[in-house]
N, C-alpha and C positions, 0 to 999 in steps of 0.2 A: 564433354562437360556435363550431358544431362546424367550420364551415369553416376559421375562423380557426386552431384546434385540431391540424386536418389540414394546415393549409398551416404553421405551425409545425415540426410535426413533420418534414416533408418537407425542410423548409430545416435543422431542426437538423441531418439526417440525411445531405442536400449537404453541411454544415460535415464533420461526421465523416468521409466519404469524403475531401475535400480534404486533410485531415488527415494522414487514413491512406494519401493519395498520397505527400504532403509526407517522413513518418517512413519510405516505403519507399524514394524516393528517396535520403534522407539513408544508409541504412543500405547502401543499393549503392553509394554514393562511399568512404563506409566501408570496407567489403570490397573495393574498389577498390585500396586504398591498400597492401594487406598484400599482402608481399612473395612470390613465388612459392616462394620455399621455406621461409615461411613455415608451411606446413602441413607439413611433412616436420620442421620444427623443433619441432612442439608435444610435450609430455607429458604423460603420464596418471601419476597418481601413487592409485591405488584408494583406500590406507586414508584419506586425507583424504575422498574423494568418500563410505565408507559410511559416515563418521563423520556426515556433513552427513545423509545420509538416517539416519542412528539419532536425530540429532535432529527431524526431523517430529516425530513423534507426541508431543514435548514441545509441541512446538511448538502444534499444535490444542488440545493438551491446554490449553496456556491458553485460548487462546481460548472454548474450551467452560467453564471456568471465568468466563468473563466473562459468558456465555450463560447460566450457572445465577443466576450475581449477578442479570442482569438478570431473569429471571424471578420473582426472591426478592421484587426491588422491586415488580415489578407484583404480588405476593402469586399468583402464579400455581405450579401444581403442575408437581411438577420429574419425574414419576415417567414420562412418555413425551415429553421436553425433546428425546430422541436425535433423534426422526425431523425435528422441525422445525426442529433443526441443522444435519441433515444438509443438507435441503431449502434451506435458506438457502446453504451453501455453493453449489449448484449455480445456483442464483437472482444469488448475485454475480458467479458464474463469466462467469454470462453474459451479464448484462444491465451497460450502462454504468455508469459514477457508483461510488464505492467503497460507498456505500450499499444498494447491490441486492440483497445478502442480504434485507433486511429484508421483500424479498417473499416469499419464502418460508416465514420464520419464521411472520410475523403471520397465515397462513392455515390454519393448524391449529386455531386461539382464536378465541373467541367475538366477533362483530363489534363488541358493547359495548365491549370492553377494546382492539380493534387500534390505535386511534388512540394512549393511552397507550402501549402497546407499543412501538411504532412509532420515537413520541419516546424512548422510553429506550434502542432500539437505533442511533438516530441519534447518542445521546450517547456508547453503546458506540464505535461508528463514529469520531465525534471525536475520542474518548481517544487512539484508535493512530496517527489522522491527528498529532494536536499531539504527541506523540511525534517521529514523526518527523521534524516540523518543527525542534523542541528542538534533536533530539540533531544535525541536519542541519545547523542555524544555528549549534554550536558547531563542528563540522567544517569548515566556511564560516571561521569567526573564526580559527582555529588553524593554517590551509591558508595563509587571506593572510598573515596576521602573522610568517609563518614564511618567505613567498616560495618556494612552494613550488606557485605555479598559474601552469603555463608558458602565455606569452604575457600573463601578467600582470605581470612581472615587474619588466620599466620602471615600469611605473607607478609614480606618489608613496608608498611606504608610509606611507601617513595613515591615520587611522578612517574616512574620507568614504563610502566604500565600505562599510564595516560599519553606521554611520547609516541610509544607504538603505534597506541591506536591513533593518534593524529596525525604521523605518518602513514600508516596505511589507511586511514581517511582522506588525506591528500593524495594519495597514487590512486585511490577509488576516482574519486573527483575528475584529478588530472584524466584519468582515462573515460571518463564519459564526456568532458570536456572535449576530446581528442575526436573522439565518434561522432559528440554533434556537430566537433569542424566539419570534420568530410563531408559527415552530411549535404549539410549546408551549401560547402562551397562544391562541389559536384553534383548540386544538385540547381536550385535556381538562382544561387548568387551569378554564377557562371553567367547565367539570363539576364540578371536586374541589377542594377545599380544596388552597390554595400551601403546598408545602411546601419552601420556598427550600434550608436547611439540608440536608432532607435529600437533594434535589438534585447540592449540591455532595458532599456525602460521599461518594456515589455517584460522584461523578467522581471523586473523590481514589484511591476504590480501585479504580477502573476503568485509571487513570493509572500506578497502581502495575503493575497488569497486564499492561498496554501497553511499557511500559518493558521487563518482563522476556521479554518474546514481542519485541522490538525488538531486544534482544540476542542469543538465542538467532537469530533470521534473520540478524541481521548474523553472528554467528559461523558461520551456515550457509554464507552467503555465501563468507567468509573462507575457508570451508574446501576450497568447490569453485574456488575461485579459485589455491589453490595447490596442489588438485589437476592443474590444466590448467598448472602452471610458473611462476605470478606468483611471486617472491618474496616472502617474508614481510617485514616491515617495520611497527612503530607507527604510520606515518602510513598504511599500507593500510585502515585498519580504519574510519580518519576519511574516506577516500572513500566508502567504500563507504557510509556516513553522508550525504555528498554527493549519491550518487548517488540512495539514496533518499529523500532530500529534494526532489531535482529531478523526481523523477519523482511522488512526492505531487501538486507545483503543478500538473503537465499534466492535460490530459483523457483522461478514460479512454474507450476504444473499446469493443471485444467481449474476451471470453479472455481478462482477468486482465492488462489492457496488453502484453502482447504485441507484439512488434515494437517501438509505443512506447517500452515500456521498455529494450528492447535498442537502439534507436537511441540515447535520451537515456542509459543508461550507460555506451556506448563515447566518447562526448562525451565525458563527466564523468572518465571515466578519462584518455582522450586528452590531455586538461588536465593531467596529471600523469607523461606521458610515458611510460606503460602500450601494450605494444602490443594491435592493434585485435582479433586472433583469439582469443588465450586467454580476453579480457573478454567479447565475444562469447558463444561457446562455454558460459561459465562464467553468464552470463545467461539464457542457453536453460535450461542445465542446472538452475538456481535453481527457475525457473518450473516445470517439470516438476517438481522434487522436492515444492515447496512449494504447486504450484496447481494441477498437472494431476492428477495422483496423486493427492491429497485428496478431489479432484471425482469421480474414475472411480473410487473407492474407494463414495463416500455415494451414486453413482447406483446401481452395483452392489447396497448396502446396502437403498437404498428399492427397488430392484427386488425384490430377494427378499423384503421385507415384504411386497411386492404381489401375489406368486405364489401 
């Protein structure tokens, strides 16, 4: 079994490299494509870009909101929540799967309660995933119906195309749905008394949380975006909803999708006749404010705990 284990991991680890060929590839054709004076045409426009960094710290600030919820439900004390916060962020930073926080968090807590844990930060985890898919899949429905996703344009303006994809949004669903049963119930339901109801309430306000930390990034987004010259425009806001929709369904690598992300964003814009450097640039820029920064903040923070 341990072999098998090792030799799993070795292949999953070949996939991810290929992957991560595949996304660097894709992002040097990209960069290929932008015009030589291109880069003499870009601007920087500051007050939008410190508006987007004044936003962070709302930003975590939910989420650490959702971090104390989830503690409250495991009946667990809230009173040194920081450091195992903190430690999570650095744990997702790094490790694959948007889940990876949760290595960090649950290692501060008593080995009896990790497993519960565990599951309620997976459903944390869910909330912001199905979020994005939401608001992604409405961004999706209002893009086509509108004809407004170049290269798609001949096509039949039908639903056929929206069907699909809400079909295969519901077998996505259904099947994470499926994982977090087991989860669940092989893990401390088996132990504790079902508490169906309160389960779901817990998502509902988790959902609600999600939603507003959903916003608040898309608007960060928006902001470094017309920081770097994109023009503003109502339908910018539904890409950018797009864009991270699409980048939810992919696999995640190391650092926060990185690369990944930047290659499947300049797509998703590209699609809507955005040119490839400012979105670029403006993706780098996101990451940093919203991932790097966070992370060299909480190592900084648990470092000096530790001194």
């Amino acid at each position: 079994m341990v072999k098998t284990t090792k030799k799993g991991r070795v292949i999953f680890t070949f996939i991810k490299c290929i992957i991560l060929i595949c996304f660097l590839f894709a992002l040097y054709f990209q960069l290929k494509r932008v015009p030589d004076l291109g880069i003499n045409k870009l601007v920087f426009q500051a007050h939008y870009f410190l508006l987007a960094i004044a936003l962070t710290p709302l930003n975590w600030y939910v989420e650490w909101k959702k971090w104390l919820l989830t503690l409250k439900e495991n009946n667990l004390a809230q009173k040194n929540a920081l450091t195992p916060f903190f430690t999570g962020m650095i744990s997702g930073f790094l490790t694959p799967g948007f889940p990876g926080n949760f290595l960090g968090r649950i290692y501060y807590y008593e080995k009896s309660k990790r497993i519960k844990l565990s599951a309620y930060i997976q459903i944390s985890n869910f909330s912001q995933l199905l979020t994005s898919l939401i608001f992604g899949y409405i961004a999706l429905l209002v893009l086509w119906n509108n004809n407004l996703v170049n290269e798609l344009n001949e096509l039949p303006k039908t639903y056929t195309f929206a069907i699909i994809v809400a079909i295969f949004l519901i077998i996505f669903l259904l099947a994470l749905k499926k994982q977090a049963v087991q989860l669940i119930t092989k893990g401390f339901l088996l132990k504790t008394k079902i508490d169906i109801k309160g389960i779901f309430r817990f998502l509902y306000k988790l959902v609600i949380a999600s939603t507003l930390r959903h916003f608040i990034f898309s608007l960060q987004f928006l902001l470094i975006l017309l920081a770097f010259g994109i023009d503003f425009n109502v339908y910018l806001v539904l890409w950018i909803w797009l864009s991270y929709f699409v980048v939810t369904l992919t696999p995640t690598l190391l650092f926060g999708k990185i690369i990944v992300r930047d290659s499947i964003t300049i797509a998703v814009f590209e699609l809507g006749g955005y040119e490839v450097l400012p979105v670029l640039i403006s993706s780098i820029s996101i990451w940093i404010v919203n991932v790097l920064s966070p992370t060299v903040i909480a190592w900084y923070k648990l470092k000096l705990q530790n001194e």
